[in-house]
C-alpha positions as CSV (number, residue, x, y, z in Angstrom):
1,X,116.5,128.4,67.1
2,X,116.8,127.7,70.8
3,X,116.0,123.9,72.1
4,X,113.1,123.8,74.1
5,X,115.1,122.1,77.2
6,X,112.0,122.0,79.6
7,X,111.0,118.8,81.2
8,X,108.1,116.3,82.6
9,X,106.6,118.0,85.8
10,X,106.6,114.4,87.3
11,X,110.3,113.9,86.5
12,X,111.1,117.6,87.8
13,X,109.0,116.6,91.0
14,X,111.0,113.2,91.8
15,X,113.5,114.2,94.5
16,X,117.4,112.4,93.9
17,X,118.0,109.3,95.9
18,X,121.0,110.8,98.7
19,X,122.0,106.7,98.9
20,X,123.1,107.4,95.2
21,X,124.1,110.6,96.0
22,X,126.3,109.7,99.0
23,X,127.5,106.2,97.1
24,X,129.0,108.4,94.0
25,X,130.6,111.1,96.3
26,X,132.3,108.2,98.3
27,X,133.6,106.0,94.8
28,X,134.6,109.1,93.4
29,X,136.9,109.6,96.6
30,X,137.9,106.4,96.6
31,X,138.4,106.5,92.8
32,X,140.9,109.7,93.5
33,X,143.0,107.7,96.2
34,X,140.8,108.4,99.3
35,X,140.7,105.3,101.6
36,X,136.9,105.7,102.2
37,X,135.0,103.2,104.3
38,X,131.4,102.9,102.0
39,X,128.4,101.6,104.4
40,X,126.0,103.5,102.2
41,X,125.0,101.1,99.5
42,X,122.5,98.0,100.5
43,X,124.3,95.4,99.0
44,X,125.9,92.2,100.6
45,X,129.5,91.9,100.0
46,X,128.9,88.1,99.8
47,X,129.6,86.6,96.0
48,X,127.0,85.1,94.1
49,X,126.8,81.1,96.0
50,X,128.8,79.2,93.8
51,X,125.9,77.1,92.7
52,X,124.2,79.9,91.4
53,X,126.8,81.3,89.9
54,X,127.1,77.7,87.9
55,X,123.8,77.8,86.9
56,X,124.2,81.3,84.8
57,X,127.4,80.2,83.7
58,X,125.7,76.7,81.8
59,X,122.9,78.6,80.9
60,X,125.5,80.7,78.5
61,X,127.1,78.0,77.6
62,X,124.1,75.9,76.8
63,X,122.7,78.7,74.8
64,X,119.7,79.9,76.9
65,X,120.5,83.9,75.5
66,X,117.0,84.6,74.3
67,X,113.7,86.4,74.9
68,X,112.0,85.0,77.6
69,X,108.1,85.1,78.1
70,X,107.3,88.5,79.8
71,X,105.7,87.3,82.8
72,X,109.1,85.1,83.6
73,X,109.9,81.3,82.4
74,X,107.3,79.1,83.3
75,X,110.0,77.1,85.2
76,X,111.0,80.0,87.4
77,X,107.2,80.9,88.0
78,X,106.4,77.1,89.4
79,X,109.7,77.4,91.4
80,X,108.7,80.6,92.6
81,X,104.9,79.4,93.6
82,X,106.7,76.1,95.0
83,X,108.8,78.2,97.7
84,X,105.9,80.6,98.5
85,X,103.8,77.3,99.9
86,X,106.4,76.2,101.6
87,X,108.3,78.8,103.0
88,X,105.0,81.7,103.4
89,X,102.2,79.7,103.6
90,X,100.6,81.4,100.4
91,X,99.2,79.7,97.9
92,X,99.4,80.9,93.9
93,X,99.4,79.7,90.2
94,X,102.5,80.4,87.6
95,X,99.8,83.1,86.0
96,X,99.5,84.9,89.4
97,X,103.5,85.7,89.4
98,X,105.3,88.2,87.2
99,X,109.0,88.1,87.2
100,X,110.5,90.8,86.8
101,X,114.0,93.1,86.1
102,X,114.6,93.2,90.2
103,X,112.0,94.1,92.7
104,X,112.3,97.4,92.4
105,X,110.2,97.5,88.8
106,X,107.6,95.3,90.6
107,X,107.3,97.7,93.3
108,X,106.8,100.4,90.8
109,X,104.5,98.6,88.1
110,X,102.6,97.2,90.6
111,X,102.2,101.0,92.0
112,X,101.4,102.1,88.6
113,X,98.7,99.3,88.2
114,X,96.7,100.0,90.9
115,X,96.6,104.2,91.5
116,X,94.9,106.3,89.4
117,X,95.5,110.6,90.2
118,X,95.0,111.4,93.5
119,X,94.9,108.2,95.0
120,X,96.6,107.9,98.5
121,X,99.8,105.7,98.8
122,X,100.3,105.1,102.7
123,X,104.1,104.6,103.9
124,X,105.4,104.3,107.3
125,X,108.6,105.9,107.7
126,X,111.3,105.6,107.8
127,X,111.0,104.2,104.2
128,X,112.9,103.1,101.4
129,X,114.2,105.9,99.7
130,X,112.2,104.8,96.4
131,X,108.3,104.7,97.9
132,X,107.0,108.0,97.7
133,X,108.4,108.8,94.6
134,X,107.6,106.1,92.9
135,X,103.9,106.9,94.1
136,X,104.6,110.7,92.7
137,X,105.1,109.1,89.3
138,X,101.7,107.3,88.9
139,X,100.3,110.8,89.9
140,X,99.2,109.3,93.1
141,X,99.8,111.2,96.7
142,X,102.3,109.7,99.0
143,X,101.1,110.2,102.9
144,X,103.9,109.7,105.0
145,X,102.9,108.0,108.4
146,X,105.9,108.7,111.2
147,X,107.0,105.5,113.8
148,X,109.2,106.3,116.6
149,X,112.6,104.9,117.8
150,X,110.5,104.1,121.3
151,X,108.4,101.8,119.1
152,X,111.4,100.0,117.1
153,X,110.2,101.8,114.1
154,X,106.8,100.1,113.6
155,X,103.4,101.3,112.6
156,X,100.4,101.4,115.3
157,X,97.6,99.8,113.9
158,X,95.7,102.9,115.3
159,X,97.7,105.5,113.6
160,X,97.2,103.8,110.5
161,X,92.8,103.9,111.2
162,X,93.6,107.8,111.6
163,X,94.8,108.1,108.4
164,X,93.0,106.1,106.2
165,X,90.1,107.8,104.1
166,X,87.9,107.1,100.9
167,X,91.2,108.0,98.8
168,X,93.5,105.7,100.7
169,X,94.3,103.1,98.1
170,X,98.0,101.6,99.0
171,X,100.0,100.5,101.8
172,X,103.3,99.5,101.3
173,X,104.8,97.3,104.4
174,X,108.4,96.5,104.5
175,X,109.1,93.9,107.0
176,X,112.2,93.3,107.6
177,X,112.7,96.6,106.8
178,X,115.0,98.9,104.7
179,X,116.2,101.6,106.8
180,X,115.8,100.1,110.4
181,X,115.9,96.5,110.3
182,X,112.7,96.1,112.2
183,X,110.9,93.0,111.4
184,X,106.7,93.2,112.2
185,X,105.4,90.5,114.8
186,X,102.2,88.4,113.7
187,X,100.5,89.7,115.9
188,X,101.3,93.4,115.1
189,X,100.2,92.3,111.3
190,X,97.2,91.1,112.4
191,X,96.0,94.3,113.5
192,X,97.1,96.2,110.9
193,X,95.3,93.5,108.8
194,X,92.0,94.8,110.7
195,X,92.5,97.7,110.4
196,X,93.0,97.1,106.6
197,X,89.6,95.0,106.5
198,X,87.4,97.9,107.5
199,X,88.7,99.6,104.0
200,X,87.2,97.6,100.7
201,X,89.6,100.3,98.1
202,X,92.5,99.7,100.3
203,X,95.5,97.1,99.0
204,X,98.4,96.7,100.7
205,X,101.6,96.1,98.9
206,X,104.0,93.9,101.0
207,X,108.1,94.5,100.4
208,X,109.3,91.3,101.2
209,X,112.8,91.3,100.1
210,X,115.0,90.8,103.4
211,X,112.9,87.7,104.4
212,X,115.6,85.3,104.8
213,X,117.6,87.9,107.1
214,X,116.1,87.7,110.1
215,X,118.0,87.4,114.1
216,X,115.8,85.1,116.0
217,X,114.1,84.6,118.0
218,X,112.3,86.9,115.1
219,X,110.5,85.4,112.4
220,X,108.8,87.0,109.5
221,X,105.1,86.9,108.5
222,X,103.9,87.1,105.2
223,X,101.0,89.8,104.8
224,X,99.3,87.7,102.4
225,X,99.1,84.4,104.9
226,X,97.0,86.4,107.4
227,X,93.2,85.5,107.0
228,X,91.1,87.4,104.5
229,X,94.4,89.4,103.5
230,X,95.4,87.4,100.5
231,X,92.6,88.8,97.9
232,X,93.9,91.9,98.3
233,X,97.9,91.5,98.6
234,X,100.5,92.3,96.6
235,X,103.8,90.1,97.8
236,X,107.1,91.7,96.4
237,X,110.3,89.5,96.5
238,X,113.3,88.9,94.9
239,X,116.9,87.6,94.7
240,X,119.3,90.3,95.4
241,X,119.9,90.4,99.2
242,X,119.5,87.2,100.2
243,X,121.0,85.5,97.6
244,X,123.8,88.4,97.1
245,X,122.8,87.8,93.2
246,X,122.2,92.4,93.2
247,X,124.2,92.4,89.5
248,X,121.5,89.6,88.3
249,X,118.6,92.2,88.5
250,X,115.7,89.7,89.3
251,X,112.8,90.0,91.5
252,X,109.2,88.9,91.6
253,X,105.4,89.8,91.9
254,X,102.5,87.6,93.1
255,X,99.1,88.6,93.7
256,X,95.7,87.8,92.4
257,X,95.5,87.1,88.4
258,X,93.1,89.6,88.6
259,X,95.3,92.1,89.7
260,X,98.0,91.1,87.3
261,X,96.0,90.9,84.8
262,X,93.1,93.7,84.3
263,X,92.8,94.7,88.0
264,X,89.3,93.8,87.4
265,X,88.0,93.6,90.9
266,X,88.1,97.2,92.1
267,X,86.6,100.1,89.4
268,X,88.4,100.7,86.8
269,X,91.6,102.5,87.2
270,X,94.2,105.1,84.8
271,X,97.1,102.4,85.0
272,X,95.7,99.4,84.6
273,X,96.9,98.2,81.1
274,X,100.3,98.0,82.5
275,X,99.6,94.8,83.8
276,X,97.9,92.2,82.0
277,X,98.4,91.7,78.2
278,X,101.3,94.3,78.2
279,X,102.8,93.6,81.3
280,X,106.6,94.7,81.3
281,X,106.5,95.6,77.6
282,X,106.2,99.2,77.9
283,X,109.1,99.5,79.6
284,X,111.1,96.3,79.1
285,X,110.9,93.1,77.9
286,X,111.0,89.8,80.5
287,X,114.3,89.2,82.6
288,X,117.0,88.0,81.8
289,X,117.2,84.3,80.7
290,X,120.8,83.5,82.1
291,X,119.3,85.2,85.6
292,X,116.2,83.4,85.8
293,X,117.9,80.1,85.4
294,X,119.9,81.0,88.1
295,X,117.0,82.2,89.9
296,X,116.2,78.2,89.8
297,X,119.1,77.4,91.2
298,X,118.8,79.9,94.7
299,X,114.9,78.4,95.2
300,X,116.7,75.2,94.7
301,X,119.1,75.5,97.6
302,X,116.8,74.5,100.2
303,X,114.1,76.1,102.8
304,X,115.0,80.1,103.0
305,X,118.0,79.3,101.0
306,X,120.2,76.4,103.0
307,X,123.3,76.9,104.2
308,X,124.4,79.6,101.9
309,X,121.9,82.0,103.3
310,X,122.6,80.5,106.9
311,X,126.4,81.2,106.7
312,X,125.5,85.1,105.8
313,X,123.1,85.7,108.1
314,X,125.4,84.7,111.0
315,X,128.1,87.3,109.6
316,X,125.3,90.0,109.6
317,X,124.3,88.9,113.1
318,X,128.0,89.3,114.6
319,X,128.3,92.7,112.5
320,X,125.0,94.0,113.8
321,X,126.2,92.6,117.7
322,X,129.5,94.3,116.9
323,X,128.4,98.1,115.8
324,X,125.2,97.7,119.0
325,X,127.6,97.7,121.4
326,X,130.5,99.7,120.0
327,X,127.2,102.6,119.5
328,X,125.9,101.5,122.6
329,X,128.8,102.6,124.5
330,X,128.8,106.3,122.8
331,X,126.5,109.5,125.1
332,X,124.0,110.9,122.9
333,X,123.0,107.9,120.5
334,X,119.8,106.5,120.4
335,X,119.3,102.7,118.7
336,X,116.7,100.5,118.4
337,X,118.5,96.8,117.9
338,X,117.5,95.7,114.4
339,X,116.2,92.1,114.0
340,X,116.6,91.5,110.3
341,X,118.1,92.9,107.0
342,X,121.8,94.5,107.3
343,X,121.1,98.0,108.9
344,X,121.4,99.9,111.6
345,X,119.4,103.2,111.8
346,X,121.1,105.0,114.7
347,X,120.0,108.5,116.2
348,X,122.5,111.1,116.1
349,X,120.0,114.2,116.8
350,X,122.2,115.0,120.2
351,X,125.1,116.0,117.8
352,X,122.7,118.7,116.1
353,X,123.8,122.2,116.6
354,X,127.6,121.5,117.1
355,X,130.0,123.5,115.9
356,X,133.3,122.4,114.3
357,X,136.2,124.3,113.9
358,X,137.1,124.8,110.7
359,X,133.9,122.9,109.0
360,X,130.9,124.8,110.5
361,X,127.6,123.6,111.8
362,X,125.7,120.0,112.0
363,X,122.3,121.0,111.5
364,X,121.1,117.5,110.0
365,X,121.6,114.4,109.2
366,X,122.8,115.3,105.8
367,X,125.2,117.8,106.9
368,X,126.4,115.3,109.9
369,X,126.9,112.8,107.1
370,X,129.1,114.8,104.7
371,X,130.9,115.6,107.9
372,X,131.6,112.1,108.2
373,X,132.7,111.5,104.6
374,X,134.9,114.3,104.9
375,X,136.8,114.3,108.0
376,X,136.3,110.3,109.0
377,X,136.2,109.3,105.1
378,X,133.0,107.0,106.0
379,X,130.1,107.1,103.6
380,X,126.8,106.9,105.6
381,X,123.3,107.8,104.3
382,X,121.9,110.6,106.1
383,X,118.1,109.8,107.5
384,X,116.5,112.7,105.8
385,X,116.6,110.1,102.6
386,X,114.5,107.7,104.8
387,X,111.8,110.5,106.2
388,X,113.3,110.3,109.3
389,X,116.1,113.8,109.8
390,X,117.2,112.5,113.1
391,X,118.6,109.4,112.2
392,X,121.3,108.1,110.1
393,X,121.7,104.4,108.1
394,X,124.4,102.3,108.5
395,X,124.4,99.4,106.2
396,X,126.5,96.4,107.9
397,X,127.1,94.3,104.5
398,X,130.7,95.1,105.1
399,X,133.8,92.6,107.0
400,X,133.9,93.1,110.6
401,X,137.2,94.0,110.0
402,X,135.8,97.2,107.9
403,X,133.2,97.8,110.3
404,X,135.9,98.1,113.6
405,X,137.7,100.7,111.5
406,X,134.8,102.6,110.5
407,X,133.4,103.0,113.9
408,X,137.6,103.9,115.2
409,X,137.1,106.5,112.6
410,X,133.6,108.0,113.2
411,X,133.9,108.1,116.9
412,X,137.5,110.0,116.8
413,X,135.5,112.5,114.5
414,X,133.1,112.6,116.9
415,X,134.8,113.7,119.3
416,X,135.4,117.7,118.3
417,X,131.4,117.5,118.8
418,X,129.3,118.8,121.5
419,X,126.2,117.4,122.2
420,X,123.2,120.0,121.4
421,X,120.6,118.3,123.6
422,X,120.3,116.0,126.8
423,X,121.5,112.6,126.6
424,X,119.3,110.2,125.7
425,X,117.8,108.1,129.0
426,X,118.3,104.9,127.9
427,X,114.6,103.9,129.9
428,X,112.8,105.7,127.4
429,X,114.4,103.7,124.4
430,X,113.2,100.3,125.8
């Protein structure tokens, strides 16, 4: 008898992540001998701060190996509400935060909480890679809202009003954001937060994960700290980026215990009963306990992490000052100068519609990008991933060092290329 091999529509309809993609290409090249340069993966290449590090090591040692509450330790929740006072200006209980196994299972739980079928998930792009499919899941509908390179990549309040409609239930903000590094001014927020006002359905789910990585003289603004915008705010955070603690899988979710616990306030909703009483348990039990008491430890090295943090942030600062120029100098890119996170989201689009002897056609960013891996042995993540075809994503959590020998080697490959279209006038990028 043949196995019935069919599958889920909604897993059939979630597209592959190309960051994975283009991350297992490159370590299988590199696993075969290839000297590949890999500035695909968002992950510092900063260890763990020692302290930190200390912290999971005596937690071993002393024995803490066991189940954890769900919602998180009731120490890392009061640490966590401690740093969001002082650091965000938002104030919450320990029972209005839900730790979790990184902030990528708060994003998606907290999507699953709150959209029943059909419901509208609103995402500027470029956008993480994770967003819209992680809306496809809950059954929602992911609408895709495009920003510009003219506009640094962020969302016009007034776009958004065009959009919204009696089914517009989400919008997810990332600020500083994953792709471009773009970090939202207050005052930018506080039109958005308007615009959000005139909606009473409409939540908005704030990525706040790069927070601490931000270039002055930027400075990051909490959606939830805006007037009127807490009640209906879903703050995402977590430990991975800035604290380089990616391995420790630990992240965060604070919002109103009504939300977290029955999502009471709005009708009732399909998903709700993944929150509350159940919280993680369907899918996992509560974080690690070894992670969460290091956890502790990075809320306990000071405002937006001491020195630690200050001493990477600096590096990512010369990196990003490094590849601006280097880029800057090339015919035929576009940039927009990122002021936060560890990316660069450069436009390529002039190269389009070269051929190479020998290889073929660039048509895309994802063909540009395999080009790249194969004849520069660089591993870049093509912008298609992000919603955005004309870009690609250059993640700077690499040595300087690295980086000079990654941009040698994608400008000689380069060169074979003939740009498709006009050079970009630089006027029109300001």
């Amino acid at each position: 008898m043949q196995v019935d091999t069919s599958l889920s529509p909604r897993v059939i309809a979630v597209k592959p992540s190309k960051t994975v993609a283009i991350t297992d290409q490159a370590t299988a090249l590199a696993q075969a001998g290839v000297p590949v340069i890999r500035l695909a993966a968002g992950e510092p290449d900063f260890d763990t701060p020692a302290v930190i590090a200390e912290a999971g090591i005596n937690a071993i040692r002393e024995g803490y190996t066991r189940y954890t509450p769900n919602a998180g330790t009731q120490e890392l929740r009061v640490a966590i509400c401690q740093k969001l006072k002082e650091e965000n200006g938002i104030s919450y209980k320990p029972d209005e935060v839900l730790v979790s196994n990184g902030a990528k299972q708060s994003i998606y739980q907290a999507i699953l909480a709150v959209c029943s079928p059909g419901d509208e998930v609103i995402i500027p792009a470029p956008f993480w890679v994770s967003y819209p499919e992680m809306a496809r899941l809950a059954d929602a509908t992911p609408v895709i809202l495009p920003t510009s390179i003219s506009e640094n990549f962020l969302l016009d309040s007034k776009q958004l009003e065009s959009k919204l409609n009696e089914k517009s239930r989400l919008l997810i903000l990332c600020s500083p954001s994953n792709p471009t590094g773009s970090v939202y001014p207050k005052k930018l927020l506080e039109e958005i937060a308007k615009t959000v006002a005139k909606h009473p359905s409409l939540l908005v789910l704030s990525d706040e994960i790069y927070e601490h990585i931000v270039y002055a003289p930027a400075t990051h603004t909490s959606f939830a700290s805006l007037p009127g915008l807490w009640e209906r705010t879903l703050t995402v955070n977590g430990f991975s980026k800035a604290s380089a603690m990616t391995g420790w899988r630990l992240g965060y979710l604070a919002g109103p215990k009504h939300f977290l616990l029955h999502v009471k306030r709005y009708k009732a909703r399909t998903h709700m009963s993944y929150f509350g009483g159940l919280q993680n348990a369907l899918f996992t039990s509560g974080a690690s306990s070894i992670s969460q008491k290091a956890g502790v430890a990075a809320l306990g090295l000071g405002y937006a992490g001491g020195e630690a943090v200050s001493t990477m942030v600096k590096a990512f600062r010369e990196r990003r000052d490094f590849l601006i120029k280097s880029f800057g100098e090339m015919e035929g890119v576009g940039i927009s100068e990122p002021l936060g996170a560890f990316y660069l989201f450069i436009d390529f689009s002039s190269y389009y519609g070269a051929e190479v002897e020998g290889y073929g056609k660039i048509e895309d960013s994802d063909s540009l990008c395999r080009y790249l891996l194969d004849q520069a042995q660089v591993a870049l993540v093509p912008g298609v991933a992000f919603g955005d075809d004309s870009c690609i994503r250059i993640s700077y959590a690499a040595s300087l060092t690295t980086l000079q020998a990654a941009v040698e080697r994608i400008k000689k490959a380069l060169l074979p290329l003939k740009s498709a279209i006009p050079v970009f006038n630089v006027d029109e990028l300001q």
